[in-house]
PDB file of N, CA, C and O in Angstrom:
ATOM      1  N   UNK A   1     103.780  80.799  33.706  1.00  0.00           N
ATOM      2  CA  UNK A   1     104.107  81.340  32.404  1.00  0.00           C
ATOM      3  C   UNK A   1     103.469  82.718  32.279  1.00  0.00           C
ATOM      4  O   UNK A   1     102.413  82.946  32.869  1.00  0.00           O
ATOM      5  N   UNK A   2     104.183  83.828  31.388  1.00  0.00           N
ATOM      6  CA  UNK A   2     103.760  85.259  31.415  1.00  0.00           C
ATOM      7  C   UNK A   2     102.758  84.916  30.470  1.00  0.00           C
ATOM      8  O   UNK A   2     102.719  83.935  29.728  1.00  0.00           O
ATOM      9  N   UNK A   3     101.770  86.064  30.622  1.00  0.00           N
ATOM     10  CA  UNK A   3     100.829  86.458  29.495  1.00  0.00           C
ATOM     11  C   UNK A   3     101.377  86.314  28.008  1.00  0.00           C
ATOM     12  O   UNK A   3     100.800  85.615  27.175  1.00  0.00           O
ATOM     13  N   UNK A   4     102.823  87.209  27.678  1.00  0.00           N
ATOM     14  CA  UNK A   4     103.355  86.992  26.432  1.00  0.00           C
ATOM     15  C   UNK A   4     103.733  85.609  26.046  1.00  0.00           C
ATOM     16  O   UNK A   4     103.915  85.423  24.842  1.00  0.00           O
ATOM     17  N   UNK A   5     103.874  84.661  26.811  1.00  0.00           N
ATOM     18  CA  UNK A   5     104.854  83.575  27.246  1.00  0.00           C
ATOM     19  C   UNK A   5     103.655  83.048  26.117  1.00  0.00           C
ATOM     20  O   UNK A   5     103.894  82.670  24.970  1.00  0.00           O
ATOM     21  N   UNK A   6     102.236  83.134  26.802  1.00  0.00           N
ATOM     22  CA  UNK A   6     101.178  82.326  26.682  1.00  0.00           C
ATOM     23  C   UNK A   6     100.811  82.466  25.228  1.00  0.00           C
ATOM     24  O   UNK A   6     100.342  81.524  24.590  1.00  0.00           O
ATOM     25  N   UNK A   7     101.042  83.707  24.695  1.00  0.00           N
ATOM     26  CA  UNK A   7     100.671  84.128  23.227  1.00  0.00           C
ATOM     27  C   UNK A   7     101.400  83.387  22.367  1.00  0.00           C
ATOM     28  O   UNK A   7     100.892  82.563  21.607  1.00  0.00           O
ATOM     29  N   UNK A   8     102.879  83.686  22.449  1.00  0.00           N
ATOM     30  CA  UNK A   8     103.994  82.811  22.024  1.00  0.00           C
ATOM     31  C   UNK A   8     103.299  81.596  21.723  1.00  0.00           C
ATOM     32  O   UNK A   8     103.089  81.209  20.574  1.00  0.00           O
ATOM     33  N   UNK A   9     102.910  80.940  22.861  1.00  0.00           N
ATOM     34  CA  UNK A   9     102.956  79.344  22.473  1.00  0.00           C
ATOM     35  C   UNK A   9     101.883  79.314  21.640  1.00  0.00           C
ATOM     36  O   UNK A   9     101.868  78.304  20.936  1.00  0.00           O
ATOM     37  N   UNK A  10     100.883  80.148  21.455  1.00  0.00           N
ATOM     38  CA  UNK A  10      99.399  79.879  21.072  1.00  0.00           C
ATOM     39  C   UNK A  10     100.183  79.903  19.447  1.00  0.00           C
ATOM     40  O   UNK A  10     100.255  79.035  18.576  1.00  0.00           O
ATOM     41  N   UNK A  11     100.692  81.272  19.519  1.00  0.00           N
ATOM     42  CA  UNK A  11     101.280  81.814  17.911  1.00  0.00           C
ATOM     43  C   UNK A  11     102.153  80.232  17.367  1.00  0.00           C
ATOM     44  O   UNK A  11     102.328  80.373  16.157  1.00  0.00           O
ATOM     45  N   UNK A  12     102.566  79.241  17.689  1.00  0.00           N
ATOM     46  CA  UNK A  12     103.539  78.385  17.705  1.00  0.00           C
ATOM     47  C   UNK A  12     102.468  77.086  17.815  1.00  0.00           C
ATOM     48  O   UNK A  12     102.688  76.123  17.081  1.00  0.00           O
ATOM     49  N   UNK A  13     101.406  77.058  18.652  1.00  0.00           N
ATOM     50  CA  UNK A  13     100.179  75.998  18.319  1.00  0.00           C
ATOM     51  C   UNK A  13      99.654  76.324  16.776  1.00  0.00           C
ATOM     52  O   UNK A  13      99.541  75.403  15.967  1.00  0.00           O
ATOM     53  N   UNK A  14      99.368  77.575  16.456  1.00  0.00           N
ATOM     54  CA  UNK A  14      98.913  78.068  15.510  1.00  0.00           C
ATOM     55  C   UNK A  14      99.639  77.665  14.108  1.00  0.00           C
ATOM     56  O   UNK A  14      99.017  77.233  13.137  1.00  0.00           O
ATOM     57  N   UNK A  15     100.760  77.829  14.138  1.00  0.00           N
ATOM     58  CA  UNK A  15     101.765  77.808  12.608  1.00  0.00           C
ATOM     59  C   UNK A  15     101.718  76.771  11.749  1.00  0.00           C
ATOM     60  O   UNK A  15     101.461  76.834  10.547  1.00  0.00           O
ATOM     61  N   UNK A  16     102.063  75.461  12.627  1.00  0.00           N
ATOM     62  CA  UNK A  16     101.349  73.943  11.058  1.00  0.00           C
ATOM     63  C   UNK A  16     100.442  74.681  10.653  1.00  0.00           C
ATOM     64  O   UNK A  16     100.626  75.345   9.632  1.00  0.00           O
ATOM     65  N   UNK A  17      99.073  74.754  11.453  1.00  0.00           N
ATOM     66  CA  UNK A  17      97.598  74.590  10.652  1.00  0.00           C
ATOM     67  C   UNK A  17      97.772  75.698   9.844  1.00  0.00           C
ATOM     68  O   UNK A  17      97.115  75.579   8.810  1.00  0.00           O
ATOM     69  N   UNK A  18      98.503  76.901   9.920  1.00  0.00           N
ATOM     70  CA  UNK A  18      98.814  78.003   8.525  1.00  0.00           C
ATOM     71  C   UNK A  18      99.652  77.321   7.655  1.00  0.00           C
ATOM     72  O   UNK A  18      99.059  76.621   6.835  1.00  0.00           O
ATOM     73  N   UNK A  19     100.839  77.326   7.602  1.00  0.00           N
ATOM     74  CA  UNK A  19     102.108  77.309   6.971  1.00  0.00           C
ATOM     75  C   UNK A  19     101.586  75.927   6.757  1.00  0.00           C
ATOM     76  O   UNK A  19     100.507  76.154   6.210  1.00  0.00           O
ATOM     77  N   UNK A  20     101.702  74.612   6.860  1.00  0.00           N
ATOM     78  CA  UNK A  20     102.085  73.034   5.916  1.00  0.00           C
ATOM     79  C   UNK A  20     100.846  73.146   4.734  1.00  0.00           C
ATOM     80  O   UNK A  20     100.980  72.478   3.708  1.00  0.00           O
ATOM     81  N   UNK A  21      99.404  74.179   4.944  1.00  0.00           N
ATOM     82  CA  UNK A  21      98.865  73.788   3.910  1.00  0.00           C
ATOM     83  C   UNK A  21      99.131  74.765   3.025  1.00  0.00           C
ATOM     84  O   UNK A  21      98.394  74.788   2.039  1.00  0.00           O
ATOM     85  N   UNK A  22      99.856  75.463   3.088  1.00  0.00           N
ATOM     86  CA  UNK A  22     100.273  76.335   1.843  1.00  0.00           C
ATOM     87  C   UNK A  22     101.805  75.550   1.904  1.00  0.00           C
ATOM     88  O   UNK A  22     102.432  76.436   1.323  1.00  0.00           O
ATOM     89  N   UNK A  23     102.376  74.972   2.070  1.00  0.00           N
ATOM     90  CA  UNK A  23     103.676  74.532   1.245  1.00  0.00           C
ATOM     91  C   UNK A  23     102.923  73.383   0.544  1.00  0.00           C
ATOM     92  O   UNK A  23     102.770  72.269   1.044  1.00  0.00           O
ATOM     93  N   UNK A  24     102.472  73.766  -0.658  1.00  0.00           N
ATOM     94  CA  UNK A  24     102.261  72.134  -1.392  1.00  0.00           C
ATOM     95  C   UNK A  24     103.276  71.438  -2.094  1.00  0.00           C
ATOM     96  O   UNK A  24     102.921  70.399  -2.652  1.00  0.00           O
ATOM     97  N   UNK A  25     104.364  71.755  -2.181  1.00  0.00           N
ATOM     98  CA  UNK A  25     105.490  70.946  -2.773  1.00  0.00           C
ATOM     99  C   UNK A  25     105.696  69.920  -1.617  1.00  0.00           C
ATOM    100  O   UNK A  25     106.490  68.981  -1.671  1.00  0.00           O
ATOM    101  N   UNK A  26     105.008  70.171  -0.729  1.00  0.00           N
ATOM    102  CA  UNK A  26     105.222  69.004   0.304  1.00  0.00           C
ATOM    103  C   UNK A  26     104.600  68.091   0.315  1.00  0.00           C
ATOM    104  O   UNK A  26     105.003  67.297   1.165  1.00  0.00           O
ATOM    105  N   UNK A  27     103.687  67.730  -0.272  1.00  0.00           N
ATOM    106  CA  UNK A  27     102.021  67.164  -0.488  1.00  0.00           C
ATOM    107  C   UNK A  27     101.928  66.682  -1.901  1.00  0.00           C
ATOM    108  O   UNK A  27     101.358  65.620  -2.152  1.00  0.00           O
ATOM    109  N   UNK A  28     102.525  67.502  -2.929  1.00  0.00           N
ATOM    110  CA  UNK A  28     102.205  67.199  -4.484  1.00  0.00           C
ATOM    111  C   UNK A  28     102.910  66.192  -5.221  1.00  0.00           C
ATOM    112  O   UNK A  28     103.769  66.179  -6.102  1.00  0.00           O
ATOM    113  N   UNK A  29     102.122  65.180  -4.427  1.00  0.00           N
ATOM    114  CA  UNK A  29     102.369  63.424  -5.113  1.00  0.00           C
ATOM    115  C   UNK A  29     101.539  62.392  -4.577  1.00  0.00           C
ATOM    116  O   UNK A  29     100.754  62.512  -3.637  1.00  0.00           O
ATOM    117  N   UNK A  30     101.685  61.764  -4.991  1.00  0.00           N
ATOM    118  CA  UNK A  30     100.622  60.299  -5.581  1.00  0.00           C
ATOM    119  C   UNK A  30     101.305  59.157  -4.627  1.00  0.00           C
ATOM    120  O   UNK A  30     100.747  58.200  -4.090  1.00  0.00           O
ATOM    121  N   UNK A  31     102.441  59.478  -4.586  1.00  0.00           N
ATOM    122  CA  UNK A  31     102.813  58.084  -3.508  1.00  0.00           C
ATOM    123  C   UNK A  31     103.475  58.870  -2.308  1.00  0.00           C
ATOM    124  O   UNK A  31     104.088  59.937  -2.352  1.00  0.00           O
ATOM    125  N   UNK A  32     103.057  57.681  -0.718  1.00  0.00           N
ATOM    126  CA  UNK A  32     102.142  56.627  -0.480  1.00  0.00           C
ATOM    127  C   UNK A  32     101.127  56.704  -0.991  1.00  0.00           C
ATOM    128  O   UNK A  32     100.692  57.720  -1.532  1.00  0.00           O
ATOM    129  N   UNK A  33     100.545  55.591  -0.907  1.00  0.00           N
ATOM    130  CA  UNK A  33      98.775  55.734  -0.782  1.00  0.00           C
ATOM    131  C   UNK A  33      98.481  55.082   0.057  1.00  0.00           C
ATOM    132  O   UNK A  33      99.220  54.152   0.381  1.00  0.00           O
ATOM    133  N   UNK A  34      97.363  55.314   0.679  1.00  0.00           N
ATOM    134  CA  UNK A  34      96.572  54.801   1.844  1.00  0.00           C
ATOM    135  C   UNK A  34      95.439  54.471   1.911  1.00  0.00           C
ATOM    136  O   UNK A  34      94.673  55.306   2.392  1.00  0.00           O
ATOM    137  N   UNK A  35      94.935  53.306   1.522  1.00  0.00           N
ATOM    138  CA  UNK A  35      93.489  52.787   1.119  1.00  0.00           C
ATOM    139  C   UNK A  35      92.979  52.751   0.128  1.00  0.00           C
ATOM    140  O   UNK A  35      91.852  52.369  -0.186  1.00  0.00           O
ATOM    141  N   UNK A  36      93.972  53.243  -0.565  1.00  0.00           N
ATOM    142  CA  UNK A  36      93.728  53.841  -2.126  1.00  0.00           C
ATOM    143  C   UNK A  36      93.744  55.414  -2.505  1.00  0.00           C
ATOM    144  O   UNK A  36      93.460  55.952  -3.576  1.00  0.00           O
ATOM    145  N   UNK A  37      94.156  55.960  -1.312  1.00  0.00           N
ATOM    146  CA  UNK A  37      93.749  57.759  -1.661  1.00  0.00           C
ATOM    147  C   UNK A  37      95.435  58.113  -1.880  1.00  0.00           C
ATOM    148  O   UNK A  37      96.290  57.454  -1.288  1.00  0.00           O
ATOM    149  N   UNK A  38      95.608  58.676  -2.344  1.00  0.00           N
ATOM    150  CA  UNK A  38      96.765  59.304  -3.491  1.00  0.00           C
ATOM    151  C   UNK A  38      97.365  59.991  -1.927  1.00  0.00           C
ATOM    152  O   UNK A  38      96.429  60.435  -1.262  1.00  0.00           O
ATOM    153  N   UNK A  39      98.395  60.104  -1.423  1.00  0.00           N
ATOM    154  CA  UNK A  39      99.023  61.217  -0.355  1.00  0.00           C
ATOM    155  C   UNK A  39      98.419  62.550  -0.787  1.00  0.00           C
ATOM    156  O   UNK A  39      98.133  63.068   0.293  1.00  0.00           O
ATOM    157  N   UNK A  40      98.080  63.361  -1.704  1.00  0.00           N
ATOM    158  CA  UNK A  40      97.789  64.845  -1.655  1.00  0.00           C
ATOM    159  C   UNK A  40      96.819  64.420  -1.141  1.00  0.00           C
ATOM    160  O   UNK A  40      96.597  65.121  -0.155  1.00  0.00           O
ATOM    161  N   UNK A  41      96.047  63.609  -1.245  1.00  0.00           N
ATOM    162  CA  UNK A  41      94.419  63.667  -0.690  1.00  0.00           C
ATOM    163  C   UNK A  41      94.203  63.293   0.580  1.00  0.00           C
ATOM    164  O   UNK A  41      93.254  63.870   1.110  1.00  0.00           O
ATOM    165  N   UNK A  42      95.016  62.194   1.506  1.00  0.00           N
ATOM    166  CA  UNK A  42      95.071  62.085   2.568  1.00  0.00           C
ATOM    167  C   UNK A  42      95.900  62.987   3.476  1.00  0.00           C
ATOM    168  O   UNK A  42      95.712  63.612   4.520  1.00  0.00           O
ATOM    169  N   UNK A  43      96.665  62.827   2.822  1.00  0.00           N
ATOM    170  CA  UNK A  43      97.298  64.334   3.636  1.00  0.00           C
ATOM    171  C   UNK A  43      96.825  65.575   3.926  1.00  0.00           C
ATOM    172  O   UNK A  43      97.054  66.287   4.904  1.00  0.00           O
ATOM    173  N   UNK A  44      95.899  65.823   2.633  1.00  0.00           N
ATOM    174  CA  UNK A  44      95.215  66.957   3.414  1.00  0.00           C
ATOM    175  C   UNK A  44      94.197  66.757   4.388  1.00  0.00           C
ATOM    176  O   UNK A  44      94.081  67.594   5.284  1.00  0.00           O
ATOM    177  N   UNK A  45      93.315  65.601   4.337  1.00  0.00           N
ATOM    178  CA  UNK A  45      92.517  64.947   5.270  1.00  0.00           C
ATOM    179  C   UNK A  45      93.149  64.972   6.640  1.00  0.00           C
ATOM    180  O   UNK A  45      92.326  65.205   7.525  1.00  0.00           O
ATOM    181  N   UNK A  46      94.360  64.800   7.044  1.00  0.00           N
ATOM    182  CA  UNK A  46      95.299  64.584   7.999  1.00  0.00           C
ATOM    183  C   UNK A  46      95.760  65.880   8.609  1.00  0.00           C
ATOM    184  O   UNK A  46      96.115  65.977   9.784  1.00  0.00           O
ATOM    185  N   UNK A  47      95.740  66.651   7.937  1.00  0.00           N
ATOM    186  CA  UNK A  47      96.266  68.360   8.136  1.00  0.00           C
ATOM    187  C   UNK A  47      94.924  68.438   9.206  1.00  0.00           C
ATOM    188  O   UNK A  47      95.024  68.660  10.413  1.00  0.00           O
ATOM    189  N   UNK A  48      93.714  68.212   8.499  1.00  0.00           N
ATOM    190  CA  UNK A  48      92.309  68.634   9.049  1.00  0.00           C
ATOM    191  C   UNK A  48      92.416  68.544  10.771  1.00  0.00           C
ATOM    192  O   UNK A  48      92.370  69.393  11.661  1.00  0.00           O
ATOM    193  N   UNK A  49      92.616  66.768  10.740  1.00  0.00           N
ATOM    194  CA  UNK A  49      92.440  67.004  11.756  1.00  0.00           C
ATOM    195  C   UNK A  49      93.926  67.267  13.464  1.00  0.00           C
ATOM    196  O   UNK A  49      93.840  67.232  14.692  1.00  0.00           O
ATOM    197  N   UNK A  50      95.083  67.507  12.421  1.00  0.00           N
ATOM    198  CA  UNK A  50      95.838  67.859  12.861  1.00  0.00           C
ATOM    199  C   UNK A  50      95.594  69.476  13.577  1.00  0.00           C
ATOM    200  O   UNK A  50      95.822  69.898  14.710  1.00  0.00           O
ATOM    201  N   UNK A  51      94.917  70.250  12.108  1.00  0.00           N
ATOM    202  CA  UNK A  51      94.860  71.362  12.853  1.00  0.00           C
ATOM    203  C   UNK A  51      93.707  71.420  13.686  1.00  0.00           C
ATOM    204  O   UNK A  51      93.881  72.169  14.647  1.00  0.00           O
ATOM    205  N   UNK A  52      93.002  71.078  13.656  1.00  0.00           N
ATOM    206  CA  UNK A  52      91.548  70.862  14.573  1.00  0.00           C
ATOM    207  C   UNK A  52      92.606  70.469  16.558  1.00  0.00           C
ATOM    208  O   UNK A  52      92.224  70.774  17.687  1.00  0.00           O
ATOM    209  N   UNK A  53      93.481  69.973  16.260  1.00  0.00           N
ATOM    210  CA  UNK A  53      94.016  68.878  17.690  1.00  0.00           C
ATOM    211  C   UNK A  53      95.021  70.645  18.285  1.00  0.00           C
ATOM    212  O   UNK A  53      95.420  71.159  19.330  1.00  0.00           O
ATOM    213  N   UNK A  54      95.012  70.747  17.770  1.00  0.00           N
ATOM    214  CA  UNK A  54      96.339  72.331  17.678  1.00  0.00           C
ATOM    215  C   UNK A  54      95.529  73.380  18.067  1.00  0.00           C
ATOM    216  O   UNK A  54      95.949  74.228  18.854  1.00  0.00           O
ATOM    217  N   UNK A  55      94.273  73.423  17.547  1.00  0.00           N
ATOM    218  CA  UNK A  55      93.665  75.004  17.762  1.00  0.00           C
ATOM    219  C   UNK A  55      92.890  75.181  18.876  1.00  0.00           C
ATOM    220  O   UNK A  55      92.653  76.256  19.427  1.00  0.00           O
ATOM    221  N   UNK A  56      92.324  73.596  19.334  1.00  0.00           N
ATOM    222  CA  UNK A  56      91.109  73.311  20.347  1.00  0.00           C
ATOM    223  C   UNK A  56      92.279  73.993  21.491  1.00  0.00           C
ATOM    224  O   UNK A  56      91.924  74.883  22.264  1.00  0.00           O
ATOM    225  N   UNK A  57      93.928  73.364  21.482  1.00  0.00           N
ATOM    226  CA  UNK A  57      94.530  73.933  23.079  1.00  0.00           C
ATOM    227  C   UNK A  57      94.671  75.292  22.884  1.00  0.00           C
ATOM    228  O   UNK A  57      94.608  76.142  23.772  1.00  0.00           O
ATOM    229  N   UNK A  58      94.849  75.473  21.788  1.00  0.00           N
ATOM    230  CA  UNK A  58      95.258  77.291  21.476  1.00  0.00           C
ATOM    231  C   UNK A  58      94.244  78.401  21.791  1.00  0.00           C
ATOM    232  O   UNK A  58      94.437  79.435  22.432  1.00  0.00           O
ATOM    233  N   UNK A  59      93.232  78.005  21.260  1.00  0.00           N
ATOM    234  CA  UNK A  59      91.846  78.327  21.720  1.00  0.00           C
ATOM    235  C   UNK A  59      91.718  78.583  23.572  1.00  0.00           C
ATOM    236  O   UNK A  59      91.470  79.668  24.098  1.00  0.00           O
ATOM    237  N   UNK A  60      91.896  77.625  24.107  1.00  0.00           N
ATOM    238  CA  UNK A  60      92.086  77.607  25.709  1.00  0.00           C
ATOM    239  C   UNK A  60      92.599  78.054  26.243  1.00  0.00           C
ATOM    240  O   UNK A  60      92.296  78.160  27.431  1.00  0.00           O
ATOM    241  N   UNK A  61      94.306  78.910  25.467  1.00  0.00           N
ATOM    242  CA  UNK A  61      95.305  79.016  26.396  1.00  0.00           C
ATOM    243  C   UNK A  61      94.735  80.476  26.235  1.00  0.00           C
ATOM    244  O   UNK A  61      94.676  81.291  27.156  1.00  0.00           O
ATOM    245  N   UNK A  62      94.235  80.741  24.661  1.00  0.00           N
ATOM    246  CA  UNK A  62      94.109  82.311  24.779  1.00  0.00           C
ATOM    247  C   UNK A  62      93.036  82.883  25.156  1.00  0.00           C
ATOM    248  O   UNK A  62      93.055  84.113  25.111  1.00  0.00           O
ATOM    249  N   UNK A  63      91.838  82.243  25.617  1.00  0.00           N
ATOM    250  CA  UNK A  63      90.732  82.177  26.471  1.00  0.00           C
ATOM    251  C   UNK A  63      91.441  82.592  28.151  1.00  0.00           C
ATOM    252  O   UNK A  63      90.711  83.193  28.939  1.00  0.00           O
ATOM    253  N   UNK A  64      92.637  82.277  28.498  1.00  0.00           N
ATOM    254  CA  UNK A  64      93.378  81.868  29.807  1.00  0.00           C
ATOM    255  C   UNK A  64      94.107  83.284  29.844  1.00  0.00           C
ATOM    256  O   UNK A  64      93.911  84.038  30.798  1.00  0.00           O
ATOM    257  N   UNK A  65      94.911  83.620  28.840  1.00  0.00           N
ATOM    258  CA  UNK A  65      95.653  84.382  28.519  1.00  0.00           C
ATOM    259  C   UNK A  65      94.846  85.809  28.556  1.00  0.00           C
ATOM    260  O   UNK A  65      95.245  86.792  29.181  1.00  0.00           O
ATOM    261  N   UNK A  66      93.683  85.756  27.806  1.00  0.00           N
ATOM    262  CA  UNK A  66      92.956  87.192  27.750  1.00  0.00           C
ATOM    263  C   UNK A  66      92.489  87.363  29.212  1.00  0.00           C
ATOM    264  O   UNK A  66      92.335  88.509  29.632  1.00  0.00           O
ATOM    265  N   UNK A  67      92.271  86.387  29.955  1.00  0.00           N
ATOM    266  CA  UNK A  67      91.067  86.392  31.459  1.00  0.00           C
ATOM    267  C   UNK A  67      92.640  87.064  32.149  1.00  0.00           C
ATOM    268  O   UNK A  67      92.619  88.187  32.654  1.00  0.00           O
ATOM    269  N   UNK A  68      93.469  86.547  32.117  1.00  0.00           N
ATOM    270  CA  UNK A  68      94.987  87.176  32.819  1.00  0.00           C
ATOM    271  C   UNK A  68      95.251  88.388  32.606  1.00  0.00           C
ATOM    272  O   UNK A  68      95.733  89.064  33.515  1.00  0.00           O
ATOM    273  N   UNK A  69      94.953  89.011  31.170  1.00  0.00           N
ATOM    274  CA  UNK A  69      95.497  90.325  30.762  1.00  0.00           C
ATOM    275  C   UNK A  69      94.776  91.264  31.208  1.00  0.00           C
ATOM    276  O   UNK A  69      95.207  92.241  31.821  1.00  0.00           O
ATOM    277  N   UNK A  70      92.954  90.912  30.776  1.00  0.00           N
ATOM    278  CA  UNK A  70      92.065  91.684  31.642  1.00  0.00           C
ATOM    279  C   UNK A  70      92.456  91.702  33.493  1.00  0.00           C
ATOM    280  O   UNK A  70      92.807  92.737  34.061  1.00  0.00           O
ATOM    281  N   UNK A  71      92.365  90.893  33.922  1.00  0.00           N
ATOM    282  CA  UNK A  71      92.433  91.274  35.623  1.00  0.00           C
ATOM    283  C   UNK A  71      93.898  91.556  35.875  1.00  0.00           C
ATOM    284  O   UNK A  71      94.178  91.880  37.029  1.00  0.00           O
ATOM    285  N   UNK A  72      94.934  91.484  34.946  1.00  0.00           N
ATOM    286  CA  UNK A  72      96.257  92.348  35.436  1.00  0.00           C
ATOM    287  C   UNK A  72      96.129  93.846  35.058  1.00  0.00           C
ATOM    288  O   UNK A  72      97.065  94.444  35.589  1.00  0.00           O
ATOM    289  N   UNK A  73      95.348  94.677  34.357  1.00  0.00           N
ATOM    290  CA  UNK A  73      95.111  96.063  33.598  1.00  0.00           C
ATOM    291  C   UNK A  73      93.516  96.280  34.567  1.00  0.00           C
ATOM    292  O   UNK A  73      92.638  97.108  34.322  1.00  0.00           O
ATOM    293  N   UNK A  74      93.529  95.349  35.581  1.00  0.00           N
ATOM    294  CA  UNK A  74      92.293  96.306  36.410  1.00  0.00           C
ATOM    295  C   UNK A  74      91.070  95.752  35.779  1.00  0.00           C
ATOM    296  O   UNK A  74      90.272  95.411  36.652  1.00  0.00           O
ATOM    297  N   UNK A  75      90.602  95.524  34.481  1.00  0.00           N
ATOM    298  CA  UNK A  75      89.582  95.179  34.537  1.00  0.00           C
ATOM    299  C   UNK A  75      89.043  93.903  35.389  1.00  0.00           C
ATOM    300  O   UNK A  75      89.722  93.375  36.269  1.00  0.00           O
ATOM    301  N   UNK A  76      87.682  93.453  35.003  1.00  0.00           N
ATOM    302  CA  UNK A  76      86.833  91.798  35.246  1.00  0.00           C
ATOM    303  C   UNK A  76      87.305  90.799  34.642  1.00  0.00           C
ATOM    304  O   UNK A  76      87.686  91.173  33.532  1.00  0.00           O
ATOM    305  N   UNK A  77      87.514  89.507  34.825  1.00  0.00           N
ATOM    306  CA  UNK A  77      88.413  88.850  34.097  1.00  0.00           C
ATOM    307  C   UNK A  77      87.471  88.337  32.613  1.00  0.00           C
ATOM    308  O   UNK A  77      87.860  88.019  31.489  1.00  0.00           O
ATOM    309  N   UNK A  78      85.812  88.450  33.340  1.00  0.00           N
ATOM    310  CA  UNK A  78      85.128  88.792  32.259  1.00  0.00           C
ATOM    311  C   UNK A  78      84.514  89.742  31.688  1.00  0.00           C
ATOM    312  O   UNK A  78      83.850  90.448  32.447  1.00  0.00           O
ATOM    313  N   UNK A  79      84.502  90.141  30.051  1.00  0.00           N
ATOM    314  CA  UNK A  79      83.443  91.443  30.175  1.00  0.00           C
ATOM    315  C   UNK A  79      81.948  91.197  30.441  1.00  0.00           C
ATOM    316  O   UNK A  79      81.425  90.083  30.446  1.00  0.00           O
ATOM    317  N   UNK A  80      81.376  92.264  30.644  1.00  0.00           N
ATOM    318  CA  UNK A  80      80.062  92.273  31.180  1.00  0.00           C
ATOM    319  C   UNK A  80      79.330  91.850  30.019  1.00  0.00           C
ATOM    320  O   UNK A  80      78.559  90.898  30.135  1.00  0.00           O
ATOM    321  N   UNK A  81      79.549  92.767  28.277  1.00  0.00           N
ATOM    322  CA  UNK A  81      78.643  92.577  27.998  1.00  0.00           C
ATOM    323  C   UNK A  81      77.744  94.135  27.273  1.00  0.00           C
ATOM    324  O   UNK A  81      77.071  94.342  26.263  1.00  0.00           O
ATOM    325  N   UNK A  82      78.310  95.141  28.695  1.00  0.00           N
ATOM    326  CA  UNK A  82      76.833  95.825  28.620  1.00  0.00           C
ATOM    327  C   UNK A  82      76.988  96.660  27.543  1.00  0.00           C
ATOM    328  O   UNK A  82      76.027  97.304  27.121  1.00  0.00           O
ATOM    329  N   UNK A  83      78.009  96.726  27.075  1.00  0.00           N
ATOM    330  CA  UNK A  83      78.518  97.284  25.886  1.00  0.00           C
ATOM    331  C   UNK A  83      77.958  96.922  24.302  1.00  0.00           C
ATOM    332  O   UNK A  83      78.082  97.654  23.320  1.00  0.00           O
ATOM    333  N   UNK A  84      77.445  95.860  24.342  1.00  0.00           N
ATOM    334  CA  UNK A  84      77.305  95.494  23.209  1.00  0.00           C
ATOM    335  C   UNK A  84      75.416  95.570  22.786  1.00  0.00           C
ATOM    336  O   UNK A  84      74.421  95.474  23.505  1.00  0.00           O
ATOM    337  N   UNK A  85      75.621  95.817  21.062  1.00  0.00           N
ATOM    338  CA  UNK A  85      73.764  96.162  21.091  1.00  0.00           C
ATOM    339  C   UNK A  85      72.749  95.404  21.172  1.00  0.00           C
ATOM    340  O   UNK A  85      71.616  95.886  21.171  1.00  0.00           O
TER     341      UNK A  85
END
């Protein structure tokens, strides 16, 4: 897969955990319930760790993705560092 290929998917891991918690017309009601918690409230509980499951691979690919971009443009696939104060 290309470098862009890799962004793509990250941008596309990324989008639930933005976009479902700002649509709340999707969420804004009381039934199901689940243990007793109203759906707005579990559902957002559920988003949590939905987006938590989404960002940990996204996180990796673009960890993968930057080490690729650096050693295709010549640099180290890591920076040094010495740059910083």
């Amino acid at each position: 897969m290309s470098s862009r290929g890799r962004w793509v998917l990250i941008g596309l891991l990324l989008t639930p955990a933005v976009v479902l918690p700002l649509w709340v017309s999707l969420y804004d009601r009381a039934e199901p319930t689940l243990f007793g918690f109203p759906f707005f409230y579990w559902f957002q509980l559920l988003l949590i760790v939905v987006s938590v499951a989404l960002t940990v691979p996204a996180f990796l690919l673009s960890q993968d993705a930057d080490r690729r971009d650096r050693v295709a443009h010549g640099l180290p696939a890591e920076p040094s560092g010495e740059d910083r104060p």
